[in-house]
ZAROPA-314904 format. One record per residue (C-alpha): residue in three letters; x, y, z. Coordinates in steps of 0.25 Angstrom, whole numbers. Each point is the difference from the previous one (the first is absolute). Example, Ala and Ser with C-alpha at 12.3 -4.5 7.8 and 13.67 -1.06 7.14 Angstrom:
# ZAROPA-314904
{ALA, {49, -18, 31}},
{SER, {6, 14, -2}},
***
This chain:
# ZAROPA-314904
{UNK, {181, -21, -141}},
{UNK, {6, -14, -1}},
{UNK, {-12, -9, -3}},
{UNK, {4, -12, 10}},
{UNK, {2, 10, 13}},
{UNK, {-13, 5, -5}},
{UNK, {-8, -12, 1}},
{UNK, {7, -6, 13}},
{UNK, {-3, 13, 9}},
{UNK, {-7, -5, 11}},
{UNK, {-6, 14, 2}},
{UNK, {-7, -2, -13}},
{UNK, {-5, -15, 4}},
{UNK, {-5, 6, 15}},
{UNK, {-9, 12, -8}},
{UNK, {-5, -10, -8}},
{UNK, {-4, -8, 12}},
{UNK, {-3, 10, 9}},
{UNK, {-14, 5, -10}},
{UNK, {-11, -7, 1}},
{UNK, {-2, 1, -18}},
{UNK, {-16, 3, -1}},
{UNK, {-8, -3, -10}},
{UNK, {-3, 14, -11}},
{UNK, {-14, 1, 0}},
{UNK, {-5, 13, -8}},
{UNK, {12, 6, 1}},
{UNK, {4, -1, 16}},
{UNK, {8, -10, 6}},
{UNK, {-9, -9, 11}},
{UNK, {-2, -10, 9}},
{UNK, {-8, -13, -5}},
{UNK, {-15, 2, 6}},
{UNK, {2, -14, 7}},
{UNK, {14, 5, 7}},
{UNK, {6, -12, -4}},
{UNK, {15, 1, -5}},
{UNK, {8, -12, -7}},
{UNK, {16, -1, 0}},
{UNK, {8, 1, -13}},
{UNK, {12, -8, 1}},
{UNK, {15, 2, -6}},
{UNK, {2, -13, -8}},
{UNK, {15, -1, 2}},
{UNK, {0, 0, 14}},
{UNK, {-12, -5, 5}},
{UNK, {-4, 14, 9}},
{UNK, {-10, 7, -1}},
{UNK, {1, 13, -8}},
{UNK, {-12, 9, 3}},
{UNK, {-15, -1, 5}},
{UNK, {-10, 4, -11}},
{UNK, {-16, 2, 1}},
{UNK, {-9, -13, -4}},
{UNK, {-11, 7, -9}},
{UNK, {-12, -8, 3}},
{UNK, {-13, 0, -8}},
{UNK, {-3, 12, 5}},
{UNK, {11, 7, -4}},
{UNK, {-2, -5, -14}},
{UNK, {-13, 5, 0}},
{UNK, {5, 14, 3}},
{UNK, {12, 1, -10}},
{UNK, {-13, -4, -9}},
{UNK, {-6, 10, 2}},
{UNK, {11, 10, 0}},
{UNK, {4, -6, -12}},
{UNK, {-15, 1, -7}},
{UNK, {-1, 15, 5}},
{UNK, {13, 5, -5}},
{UNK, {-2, -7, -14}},
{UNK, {-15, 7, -1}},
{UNK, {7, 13, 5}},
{UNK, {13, 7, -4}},
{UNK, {6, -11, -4}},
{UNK, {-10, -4, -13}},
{UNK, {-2, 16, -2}},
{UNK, {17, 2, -3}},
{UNK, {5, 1, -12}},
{UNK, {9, -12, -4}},
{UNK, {10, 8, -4}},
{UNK, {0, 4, 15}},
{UNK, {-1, -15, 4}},
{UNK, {13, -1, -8}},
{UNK, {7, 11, 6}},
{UNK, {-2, -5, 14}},
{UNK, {5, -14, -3}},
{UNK, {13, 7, -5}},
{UNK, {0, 6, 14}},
{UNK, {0, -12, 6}},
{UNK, {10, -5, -8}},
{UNK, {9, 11, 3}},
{UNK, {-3, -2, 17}},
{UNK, {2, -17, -1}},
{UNK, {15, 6, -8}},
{UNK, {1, 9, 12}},
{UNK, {-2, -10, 11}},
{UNK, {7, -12, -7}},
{UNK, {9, -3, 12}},
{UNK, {-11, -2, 9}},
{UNK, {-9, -9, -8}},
{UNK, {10, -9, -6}},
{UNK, {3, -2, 14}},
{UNK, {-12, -2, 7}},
{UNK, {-3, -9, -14}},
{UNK, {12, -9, 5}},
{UNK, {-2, 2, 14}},
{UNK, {-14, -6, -2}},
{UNK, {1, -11, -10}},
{UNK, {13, -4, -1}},
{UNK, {4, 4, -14}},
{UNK, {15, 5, -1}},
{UNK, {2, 14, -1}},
{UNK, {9, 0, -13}},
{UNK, {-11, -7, -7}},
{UNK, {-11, 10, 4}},
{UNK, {7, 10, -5}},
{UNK, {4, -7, -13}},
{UNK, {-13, -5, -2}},
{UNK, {-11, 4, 8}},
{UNK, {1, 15, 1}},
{UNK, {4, 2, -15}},
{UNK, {-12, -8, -1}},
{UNK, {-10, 9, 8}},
{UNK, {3, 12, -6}},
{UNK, {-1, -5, -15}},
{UNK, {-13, -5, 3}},
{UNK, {-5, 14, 7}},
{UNK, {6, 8, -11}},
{UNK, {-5, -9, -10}},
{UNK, {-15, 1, 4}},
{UNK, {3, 14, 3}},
{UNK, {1, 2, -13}},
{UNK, {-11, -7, -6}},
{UNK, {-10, 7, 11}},
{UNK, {-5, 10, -13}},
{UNK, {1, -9, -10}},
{UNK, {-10, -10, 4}},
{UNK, {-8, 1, -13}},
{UNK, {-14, -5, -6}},
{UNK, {-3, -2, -14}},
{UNK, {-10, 7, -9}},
{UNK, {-7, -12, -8}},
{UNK, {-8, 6, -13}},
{UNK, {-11, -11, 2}},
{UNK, {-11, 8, -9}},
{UNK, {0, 13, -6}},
{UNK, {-12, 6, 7}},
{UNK, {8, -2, 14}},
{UNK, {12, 3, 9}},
{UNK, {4, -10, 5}},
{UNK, {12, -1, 8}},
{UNK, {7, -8, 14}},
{UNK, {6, 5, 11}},
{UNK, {7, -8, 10}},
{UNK, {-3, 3, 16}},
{UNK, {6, -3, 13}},
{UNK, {-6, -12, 6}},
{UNK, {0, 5, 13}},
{UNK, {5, -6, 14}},
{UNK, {11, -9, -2}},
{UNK, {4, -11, 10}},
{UNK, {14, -2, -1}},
{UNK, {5, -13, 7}},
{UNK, {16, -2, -1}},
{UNK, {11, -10, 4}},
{UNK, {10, 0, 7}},
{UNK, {13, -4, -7}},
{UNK, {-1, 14, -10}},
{UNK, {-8, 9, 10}},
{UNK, {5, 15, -7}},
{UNK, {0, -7, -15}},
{UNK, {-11, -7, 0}},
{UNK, {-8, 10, 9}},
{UNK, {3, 12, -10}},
{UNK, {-4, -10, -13}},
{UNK, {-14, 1, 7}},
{UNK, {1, 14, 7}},
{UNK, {5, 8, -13}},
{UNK, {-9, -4, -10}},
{UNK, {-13, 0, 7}},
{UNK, {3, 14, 5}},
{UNK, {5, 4, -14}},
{UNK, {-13, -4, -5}},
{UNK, {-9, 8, 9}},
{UNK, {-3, -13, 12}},
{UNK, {1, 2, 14}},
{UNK, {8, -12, 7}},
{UNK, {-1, -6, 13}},
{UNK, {14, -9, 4}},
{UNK, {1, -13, 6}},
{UNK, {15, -2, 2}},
{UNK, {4, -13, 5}},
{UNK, {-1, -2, 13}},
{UNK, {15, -3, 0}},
{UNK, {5, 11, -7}},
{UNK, {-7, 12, 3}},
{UNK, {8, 12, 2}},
{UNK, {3, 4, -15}},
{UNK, {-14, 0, -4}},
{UNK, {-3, 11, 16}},
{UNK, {10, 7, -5}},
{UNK, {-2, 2, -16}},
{UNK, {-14, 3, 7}},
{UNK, {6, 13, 7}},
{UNK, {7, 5, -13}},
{UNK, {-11, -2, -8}},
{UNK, {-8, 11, 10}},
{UNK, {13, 7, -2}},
{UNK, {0, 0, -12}},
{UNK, {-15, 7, -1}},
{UNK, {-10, -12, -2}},
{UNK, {-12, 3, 6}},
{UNK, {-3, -7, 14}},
{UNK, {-6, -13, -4}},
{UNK, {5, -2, -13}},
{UNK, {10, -11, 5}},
{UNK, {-2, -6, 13}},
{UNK, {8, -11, 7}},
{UNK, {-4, -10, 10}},
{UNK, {9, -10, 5}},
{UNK, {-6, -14, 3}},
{UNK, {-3, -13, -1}},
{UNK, {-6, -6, -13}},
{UNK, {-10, -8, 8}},
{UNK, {-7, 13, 5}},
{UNK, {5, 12, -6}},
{UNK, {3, -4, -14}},
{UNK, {-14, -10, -1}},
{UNK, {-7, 14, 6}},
{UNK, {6, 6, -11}},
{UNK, {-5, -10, -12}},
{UNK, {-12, -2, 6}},
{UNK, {-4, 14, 2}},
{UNK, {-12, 6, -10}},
{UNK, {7, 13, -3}},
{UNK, {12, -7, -5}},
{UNK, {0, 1, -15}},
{UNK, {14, -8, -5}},
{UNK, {8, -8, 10}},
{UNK, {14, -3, -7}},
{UNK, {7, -11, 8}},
{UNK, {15, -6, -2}},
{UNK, {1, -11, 10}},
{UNK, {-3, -15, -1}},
{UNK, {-8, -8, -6}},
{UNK, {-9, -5, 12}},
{UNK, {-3, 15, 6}},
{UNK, {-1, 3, -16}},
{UNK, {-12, -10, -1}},
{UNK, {-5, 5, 14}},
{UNK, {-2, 15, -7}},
{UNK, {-7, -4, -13}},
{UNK, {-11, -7, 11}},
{UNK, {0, 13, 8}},
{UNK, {0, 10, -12}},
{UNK, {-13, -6, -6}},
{UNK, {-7, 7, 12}},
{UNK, {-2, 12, -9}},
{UNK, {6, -7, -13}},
{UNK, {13, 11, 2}},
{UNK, {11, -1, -11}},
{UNK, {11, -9, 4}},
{UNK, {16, -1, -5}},
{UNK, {8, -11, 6}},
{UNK, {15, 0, -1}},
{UNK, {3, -16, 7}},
{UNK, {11, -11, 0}},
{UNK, {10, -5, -9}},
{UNK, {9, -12, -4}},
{UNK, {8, 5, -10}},
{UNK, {8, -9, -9}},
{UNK, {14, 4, -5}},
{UNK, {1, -9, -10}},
{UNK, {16, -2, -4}},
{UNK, {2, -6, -14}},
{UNK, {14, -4, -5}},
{UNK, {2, 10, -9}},
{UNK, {1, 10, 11}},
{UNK, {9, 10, 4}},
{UNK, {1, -9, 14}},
{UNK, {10, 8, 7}},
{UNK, {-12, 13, -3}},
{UNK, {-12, -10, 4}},
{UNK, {5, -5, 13}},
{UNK, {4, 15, 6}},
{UNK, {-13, 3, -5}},
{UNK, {-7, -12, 6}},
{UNK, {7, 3, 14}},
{UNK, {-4, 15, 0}},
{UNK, {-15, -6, -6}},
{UNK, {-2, -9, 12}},
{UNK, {9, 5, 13}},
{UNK, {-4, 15, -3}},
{UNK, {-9, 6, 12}},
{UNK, {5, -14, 7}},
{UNK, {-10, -7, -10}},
{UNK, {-12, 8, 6}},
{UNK, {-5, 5, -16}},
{UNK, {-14, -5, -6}},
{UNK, {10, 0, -15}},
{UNK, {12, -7, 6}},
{UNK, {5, -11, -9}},
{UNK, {-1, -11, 10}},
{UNK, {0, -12, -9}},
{UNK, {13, 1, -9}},
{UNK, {-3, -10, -11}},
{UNK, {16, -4, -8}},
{UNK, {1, -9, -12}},
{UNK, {6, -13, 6}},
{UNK, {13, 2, -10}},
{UNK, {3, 12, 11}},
{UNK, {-8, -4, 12}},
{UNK, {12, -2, 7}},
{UNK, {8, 12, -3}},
{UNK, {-11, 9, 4}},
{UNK, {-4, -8, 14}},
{UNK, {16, 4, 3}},
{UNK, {2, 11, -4}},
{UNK, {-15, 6, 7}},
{UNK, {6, -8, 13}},
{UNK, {12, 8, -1}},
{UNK, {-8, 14, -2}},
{UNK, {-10, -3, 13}},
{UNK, {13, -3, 7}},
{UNK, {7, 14, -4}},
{UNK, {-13, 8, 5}},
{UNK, {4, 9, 12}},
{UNK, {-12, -2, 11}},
{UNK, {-3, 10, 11}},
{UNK, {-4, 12, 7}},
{UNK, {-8, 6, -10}},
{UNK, {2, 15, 3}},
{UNK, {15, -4, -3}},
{UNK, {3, 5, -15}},
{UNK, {9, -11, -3}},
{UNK, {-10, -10, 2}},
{UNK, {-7, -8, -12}},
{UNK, {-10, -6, 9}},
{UNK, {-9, 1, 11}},
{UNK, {-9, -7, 8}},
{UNK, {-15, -7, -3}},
{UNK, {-10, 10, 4}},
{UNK, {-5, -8, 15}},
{UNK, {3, -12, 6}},
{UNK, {-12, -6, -6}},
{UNK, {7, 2, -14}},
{UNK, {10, -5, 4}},
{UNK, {-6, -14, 6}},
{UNK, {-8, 1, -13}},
{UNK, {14, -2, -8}},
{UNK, {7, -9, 7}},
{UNK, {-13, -10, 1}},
{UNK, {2, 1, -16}},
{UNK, {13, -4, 1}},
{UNK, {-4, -12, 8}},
{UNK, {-9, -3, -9}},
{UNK, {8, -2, -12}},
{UNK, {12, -8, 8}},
{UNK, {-12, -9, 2}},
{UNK, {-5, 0, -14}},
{UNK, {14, -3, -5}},
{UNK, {6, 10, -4}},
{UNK, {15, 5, 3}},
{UNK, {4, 12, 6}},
{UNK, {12, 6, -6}},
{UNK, {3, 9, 11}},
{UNK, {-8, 8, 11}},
{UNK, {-11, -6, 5}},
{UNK, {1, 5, 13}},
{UNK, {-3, 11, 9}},
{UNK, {10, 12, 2}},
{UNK, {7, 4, 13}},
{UNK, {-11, -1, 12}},
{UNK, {-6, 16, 2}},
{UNK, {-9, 5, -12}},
{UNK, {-7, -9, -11}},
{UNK, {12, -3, -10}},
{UNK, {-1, -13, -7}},
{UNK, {13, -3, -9}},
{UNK, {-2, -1, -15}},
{UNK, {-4, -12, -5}},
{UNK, {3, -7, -14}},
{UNK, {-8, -15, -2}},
{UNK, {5, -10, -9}},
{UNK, {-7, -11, -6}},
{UNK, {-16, 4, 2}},
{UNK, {-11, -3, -9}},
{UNK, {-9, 6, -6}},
{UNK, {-11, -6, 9}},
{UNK, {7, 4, 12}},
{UNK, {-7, 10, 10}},
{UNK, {13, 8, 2}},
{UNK, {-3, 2, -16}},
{UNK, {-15, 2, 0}},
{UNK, {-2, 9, 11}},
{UNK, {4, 13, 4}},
{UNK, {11, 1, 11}},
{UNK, {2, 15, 0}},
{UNK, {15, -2, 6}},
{UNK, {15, -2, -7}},
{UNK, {-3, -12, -5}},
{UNK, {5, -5, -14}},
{UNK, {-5, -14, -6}},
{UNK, {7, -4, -13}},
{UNK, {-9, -10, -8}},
{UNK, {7, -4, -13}},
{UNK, {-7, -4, -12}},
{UNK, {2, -7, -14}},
{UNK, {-4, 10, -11}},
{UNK, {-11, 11, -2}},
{UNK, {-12, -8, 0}},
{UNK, {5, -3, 13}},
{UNK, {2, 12, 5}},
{UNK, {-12, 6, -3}},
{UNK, {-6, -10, 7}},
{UNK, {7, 0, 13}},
{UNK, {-1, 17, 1}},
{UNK, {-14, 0, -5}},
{UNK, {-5, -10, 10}},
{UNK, {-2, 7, 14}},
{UNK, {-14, 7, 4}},
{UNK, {9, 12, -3}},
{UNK, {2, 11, -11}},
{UNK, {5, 13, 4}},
{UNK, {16, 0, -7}},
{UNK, {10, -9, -7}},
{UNK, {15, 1, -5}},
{UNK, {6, -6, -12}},
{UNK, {15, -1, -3}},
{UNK, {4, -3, -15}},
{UNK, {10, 6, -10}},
{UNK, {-12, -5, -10}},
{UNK, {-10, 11, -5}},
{UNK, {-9, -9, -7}},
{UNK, {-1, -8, 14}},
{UNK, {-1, 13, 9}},
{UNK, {-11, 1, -9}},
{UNK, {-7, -14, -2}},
{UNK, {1, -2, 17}},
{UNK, {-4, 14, 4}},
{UNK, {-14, -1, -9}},
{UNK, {-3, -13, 7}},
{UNK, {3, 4, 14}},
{UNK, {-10, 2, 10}},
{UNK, {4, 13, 6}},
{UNK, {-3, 15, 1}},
{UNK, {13, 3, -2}},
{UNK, {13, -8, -6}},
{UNK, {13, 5, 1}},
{UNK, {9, -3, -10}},
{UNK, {17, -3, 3}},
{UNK, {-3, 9, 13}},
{UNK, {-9, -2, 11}},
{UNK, {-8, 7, 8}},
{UNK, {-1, 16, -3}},
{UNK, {-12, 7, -1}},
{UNK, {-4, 13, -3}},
{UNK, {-12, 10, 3}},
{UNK, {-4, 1, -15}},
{UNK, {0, -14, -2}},
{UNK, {-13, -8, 5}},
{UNK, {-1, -9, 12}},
{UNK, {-6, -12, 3}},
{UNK, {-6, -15, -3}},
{UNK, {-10, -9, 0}},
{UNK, {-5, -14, 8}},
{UNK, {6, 1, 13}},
{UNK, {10, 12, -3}},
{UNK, {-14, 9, 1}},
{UNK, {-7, 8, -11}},
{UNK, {2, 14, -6}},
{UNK, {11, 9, -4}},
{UNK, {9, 11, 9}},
{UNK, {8, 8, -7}},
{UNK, {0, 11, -13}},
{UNK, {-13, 2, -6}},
{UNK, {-8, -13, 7}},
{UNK, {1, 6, 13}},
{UNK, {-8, 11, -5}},
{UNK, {-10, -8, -6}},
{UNK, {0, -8, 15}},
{UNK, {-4, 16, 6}},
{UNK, {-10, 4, -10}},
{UNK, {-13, -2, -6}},
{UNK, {-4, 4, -14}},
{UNK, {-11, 8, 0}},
{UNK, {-8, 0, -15}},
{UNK, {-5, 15, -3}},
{UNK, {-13, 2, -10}},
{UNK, {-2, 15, -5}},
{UNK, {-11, 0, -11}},
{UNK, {2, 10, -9}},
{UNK, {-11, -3, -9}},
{UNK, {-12, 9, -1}},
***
């Protein structure tokens, strides 16, 4: 089937309409208690796109309770063997019904197709495979603490896991929760954005499918003032792990301390790509475009800030202008197209109020600036000259394509200038000098630093950062660790 027809058929968009998408509650598809539905809107044309069911706190409370009974049921009692096996089930039925949810994926958030398959689904299944894998390998250690005694740890589930997920990865970063919670024996309730939440209904479904018990994963739709505050508040919620902002981030580590549940917060970012003269330049500025315009922008790692010696400042400002300029903008479902919209019209504002801001600060636009075509929520790709390091534009998290180069003297310089923002989740250095990649990397503030390439990660490799880029780990071995306890045993042996 050829992929474009496939995502323009207006019979598929009409289906998708036509349902009313309901939360999964243990395991059955239903209507919020309240009755209450909200609309999900397609971002490049500004119409709505389906009606979904608002989980209220009573919903919460009973995907709670689902979720507690299927983990103190059949779920804690399978072997993780068999917990492994299922999730290579699911794998297998998200491979299956790829078409449908890279487009409802696109449909919903605005991303482009090609990159959904390039990225995103690759993505998903790694990270299901992955955790599928480590299910039975979840080990304790056996400690020979005196020689009268067996003394030994185990590592246990925590329990009911609060998943609360953005909206600008929805499948990605949903399965980077979903698969290793479930991997290590946890039960998880799902709160998708309330702008993007067809994938996470619809992973849902094949998860039953696949042959989770009820209850094991549940899903309910809704706002982050109710459903997801019902969620962090409630008392049988034992971890809550969050990738948002970092405002509703502070508001969950206030609500977690109810019951003092674990918390891991996956938050912001103000990346710098830091550009030293020694530099394969032609590599460093298709890198930096791919860094900052990927996803339209719309990535907590994107390397926003572009910091360039001033011995090159220029070339890079031009030759960045002349990459946004080439990027092919438009219908997202089209495979030709490098990018979409911003997720809602609110974004959108978001962005261009940025870009306001930092005409008015003094900075230069270099190209874009400005909003694309009049339907949906596109905003051109914009490259800013000529901003300082004090500048809010390079202090702040925008969250759209928006580059802004800051050149700088030397190292010392540098450092300071990418080290000097309330954020510290990622970082880029370009330089044909090892003992610099070095030197900088040790001394940057970042949980990860990505040298002479920018912005791949990997399900092995932990995730994260520290101030206002959240706390915690995802990824590899950490997110074990983020869905287990230790459990010290003590058999005495002596007589």
């Amino acid at each position: 089937m050829n992929n474009t027809s496939y995502y323009r058929d207006r019979d598929v968009l009409n289906r998708i309409a036509d349902d009313t998408h309901r939360l999964l509650i243990d395991g059955h598809r239903v209507a919020a208690a309240s009755g209450r539905c909200f609309e999900t809107l397609n971002p490049a044309t500004g119409e709505v796109l389906a009606k979904v069911a608002e989980a209220g706190a009573e919903d919460v409370d009973a995907a709670v309770r689902s979720s507690r009974a299927a983990f103190e049921g059949a779920w804690s009692h399978m072997k993780a063997s068999e917990r492994g096996a299922l999730l290579l089930k699911l794998a297998d039925l998200i491979r299956r019904d790829e078409d449908e949810l890279v487009q409802l994926e696109s449909l919903d958030s605005g991303k482009p197709v090609s990159a959904i398959r390039r990225q995103d689904l690759p993505a998903v299944l790694d990270t299901l495979t992955y955790y599928a894998g480590m299910a039975d390998k979840i080990n304790g250690q056996v400690i020979p603490a005196r020689p009268d005694a067996l003394t030994y740890t185990v590592r246990e589930p925590l329990g009911v896991v609060g998943a609360i997920i953005p909206w600008n990865f929805p499948l990605m970063i949903g399965m980077w929760k979903i698969a290793p919670a479930l991997a290590c024996g946890c039960a998880v309730v799902l709160k998708p954005a309330e702008l993007t939440p067809l994938t996470a209904l619809k992973i849902g479904e094949l998860a039953l499918e696949a042959g989770l018990p009820a209850g094991v994963l549940n899903v309910v739709p809704g706002f982050g003032k109710v459903a997801g505050q019902a969620l962090v508040d409630h008392p049988d919620v034992d971890k809550v792990t969050f990738t948002g902002s970092p405002a509703v981030g502070r508001q969950i580590l206030r609500g977690a301390a109810g019951n003092l549940k674990r918390v891991t917060l996956e938050l912001g970012g103000k990346s710098a790509n830091i550009v030293f003269p020694d530099a394969d330049v032609d590599m460093a500025v298709k890198a930096a475009g791919s860094g900052i315009f990927f996803n339209t922008g719309q990535v907590c790692s994107a390397g926003s800030r572009i910091l360039v010696h001033e011995s090159i400042h220029d070339a890079v400002v031009e030759r960045l202008a002349a990459r946004a300029q080439s990027i092919r903008i438009g219908d997202p479902q089209d495979t030709s197209t490098a990018m979409g919209p911003l997720v809602s019209e609110v974004q959108m504002e978001r962005v261009l109020n940025y870009i306001d801001i930092g005409r008015k600060e003094g900075a230069s636009v270099v190209t874009g600036g400005t909003r694309h075509g009049a339907a949906g929520y596109f905003v051109e790709p914009t490259v800013f000259a000529g901003v300082r390091h004090e500048m809010r534009i390079s202090q702040e998290e925008i969250f759209g394509p928006v580059a802004a180069v800051i050149p700088f003297k030397d190292e010392e310089d540098a450092l300071c200038i990418a080290n000097g923002t309330a954020y510290s989740l990622a970082a880029g250095v370009w330089t044909g000098d090892i003992g610099r990649a070095h030197r900088f990397t040790r001394r940057l503030k970042a949980g990860t630093v990505w040298v002479n390439t920018y912005g791949p990660t990997d399900i092995r490799l932990p995730w994260g950062g520290a101030r206002d880029s959240g706390f915690g780990r995802e990824h590899g071995d950490a997110a074990i660790d983020n869905f287990t306890e230790p459990k010290a045993v003590w058999i005495n042996t002596g007589r």
